[in-house]
C-alpha positions as CSV (number, residue, x, y, z in Angstrom):
1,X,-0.6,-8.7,-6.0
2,X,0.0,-6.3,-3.0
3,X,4.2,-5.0,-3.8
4,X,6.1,-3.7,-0.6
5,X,7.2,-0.8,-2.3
6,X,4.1,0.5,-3.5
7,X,1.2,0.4,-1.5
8,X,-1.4,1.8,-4.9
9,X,-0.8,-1.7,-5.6
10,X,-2.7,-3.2,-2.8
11,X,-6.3,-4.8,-4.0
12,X,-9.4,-4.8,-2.3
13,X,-10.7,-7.6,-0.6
14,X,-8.8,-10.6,1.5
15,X,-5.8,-10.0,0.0
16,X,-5.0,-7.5,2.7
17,X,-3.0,-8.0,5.8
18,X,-5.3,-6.4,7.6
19,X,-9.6,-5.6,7.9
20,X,-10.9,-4.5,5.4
21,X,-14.1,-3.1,4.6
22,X,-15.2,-4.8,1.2
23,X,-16.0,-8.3,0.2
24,X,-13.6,-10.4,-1.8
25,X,-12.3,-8.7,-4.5
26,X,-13.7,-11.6,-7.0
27,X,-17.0,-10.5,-6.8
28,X,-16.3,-6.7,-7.1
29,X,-17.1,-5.0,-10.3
30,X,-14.2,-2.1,-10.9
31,X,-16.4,1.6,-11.7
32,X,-13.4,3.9,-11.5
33,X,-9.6,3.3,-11.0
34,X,-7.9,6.4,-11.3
35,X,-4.5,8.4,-10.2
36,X,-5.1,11.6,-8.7
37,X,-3.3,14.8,-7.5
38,X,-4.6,18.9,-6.7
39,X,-5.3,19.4,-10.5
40,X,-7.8,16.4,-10.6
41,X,-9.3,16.2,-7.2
42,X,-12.6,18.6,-8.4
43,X,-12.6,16.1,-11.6
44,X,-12.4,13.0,-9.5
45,X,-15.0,14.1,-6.8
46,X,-17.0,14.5,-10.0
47,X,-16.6,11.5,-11.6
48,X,-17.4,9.6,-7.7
49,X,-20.6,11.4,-7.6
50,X,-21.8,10.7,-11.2
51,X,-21.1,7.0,-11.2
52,X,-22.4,6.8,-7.5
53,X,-25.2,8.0,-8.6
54,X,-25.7,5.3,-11.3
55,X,-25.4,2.6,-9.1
56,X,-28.2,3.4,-7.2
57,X,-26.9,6.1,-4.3
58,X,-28.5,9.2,-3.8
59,X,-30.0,12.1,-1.5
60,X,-28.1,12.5,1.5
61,X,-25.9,9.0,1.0
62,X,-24.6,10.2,-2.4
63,X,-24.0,13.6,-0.5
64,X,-22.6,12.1,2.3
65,X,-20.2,9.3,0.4
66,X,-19.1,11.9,-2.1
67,X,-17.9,14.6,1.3
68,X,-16.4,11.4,2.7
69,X,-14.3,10.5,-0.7
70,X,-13.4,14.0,-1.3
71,X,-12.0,14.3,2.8
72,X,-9.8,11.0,2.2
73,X,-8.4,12.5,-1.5
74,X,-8.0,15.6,-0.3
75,X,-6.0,13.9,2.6
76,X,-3.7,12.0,0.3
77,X,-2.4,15.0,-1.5
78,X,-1.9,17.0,1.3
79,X,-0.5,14.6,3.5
80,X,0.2,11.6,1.6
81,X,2.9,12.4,-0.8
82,X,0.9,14.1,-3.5
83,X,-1.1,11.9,-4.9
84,X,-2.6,9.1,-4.8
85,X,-4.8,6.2,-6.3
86,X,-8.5,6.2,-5.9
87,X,-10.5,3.3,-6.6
88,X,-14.3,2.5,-6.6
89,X,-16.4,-0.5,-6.9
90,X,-19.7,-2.3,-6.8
91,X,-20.8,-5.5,-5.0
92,X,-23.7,-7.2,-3.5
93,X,-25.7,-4.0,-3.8
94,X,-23.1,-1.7,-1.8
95,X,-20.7,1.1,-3.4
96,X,-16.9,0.8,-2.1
97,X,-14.0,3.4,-2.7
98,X,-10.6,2.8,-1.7
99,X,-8.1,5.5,-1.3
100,X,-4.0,4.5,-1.3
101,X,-1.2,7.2,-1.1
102,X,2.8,6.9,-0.1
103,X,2.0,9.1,3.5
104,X,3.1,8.1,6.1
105,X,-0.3,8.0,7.7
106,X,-2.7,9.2,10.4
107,X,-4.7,8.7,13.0
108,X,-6.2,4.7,12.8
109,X,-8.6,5.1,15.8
110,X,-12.0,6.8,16.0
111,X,-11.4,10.2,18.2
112,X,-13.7,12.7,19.4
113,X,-14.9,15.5,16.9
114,X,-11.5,18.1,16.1
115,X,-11.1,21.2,18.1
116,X,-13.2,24.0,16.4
117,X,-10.1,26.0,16.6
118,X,-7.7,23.9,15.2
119,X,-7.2,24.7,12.1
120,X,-7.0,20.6,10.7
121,X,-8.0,17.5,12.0
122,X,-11.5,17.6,10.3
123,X,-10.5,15.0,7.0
124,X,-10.4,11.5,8.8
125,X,-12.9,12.4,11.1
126,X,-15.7,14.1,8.9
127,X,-15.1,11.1,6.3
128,X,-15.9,8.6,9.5
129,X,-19.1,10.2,10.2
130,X,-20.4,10.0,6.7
131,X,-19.9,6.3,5.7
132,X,-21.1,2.8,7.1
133,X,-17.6,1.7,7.4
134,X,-14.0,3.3,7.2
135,X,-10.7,1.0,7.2
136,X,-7.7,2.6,7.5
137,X,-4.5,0.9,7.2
138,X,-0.5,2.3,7.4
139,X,2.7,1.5,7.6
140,X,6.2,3.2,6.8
141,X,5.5,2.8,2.6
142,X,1.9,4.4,2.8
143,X,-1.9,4.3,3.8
144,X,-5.1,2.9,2.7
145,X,-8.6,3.7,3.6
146,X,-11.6,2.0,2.2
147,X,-14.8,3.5,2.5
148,X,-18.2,1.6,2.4
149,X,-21.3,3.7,1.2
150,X,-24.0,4.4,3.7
């Protein structure tokens, strides 16, 4: 159950106050729930790619997903407190991930591609043009982005 003081607590599927991109969590079948932070984003990435990869994505949607993932992680640590809890899972023939961190937040609607001189900005927008769906949700005790696979 979803705990107003930590938002890594939140499940996937109707359980959340707002969209979401996955189906209800009963028929999801958990492939990775891990904790994350700078030392283990390279391992994690890893790990998303491998079993990705065994369920069935690959070419440019495992190459695509994985950029996406690694974008949102990435995100979380620099901007979200840290760390952060990654999550991936299987249903109804698609691949989910779902990203939580204690940030603050970002941007929740689509823009147009970041300045090429600004030196950020690129994250939320490069993980939106590599997935079929991206959910982002935040409030004061953190964000959540769920990710469906191409």
């Amino acid at each position: 159950m979803m705990s107003a003081s930590d938002p890594t607590d939140r499940q996937p599927g109707p359980e959340r106050t707002r969209g979401s991109a996955a189906p209800p969590a009963q028929a999801a079948r958990v492939l990775l729930l891990r904790e994350f932070d700078l030392g283990t984003l390279v391992a994690v990435r890893h790990e998303v790619e491998r079993l990705c990869g065994r369920w069935g994505l690959t070419g440019l949607g495992l190459y695509r997903f994985v950029v996406a993932v690694n974008e949102i992680t990435t995100n979380a640590v620099r901007y979200g407190g840290g760390s952060g809890r990654l999550r991936l899972w299987h249903v109804g023939g698609r691949l989910y991930c779902r990203v939580d961190d204690r940030g603050p937040g970002g941007a929740a609607a689509p823009g147009p591609p970041p300045d090429p001189g600004s030196p950020q900005g690129r994250g939320l927008w490069l993980a939106r043009q590599n997935v079929a769906r991206l959910t982002l949700y935040s409030d004061p005790a953190g964000t959540t982005i769920e990710l469906e696979a191409p």
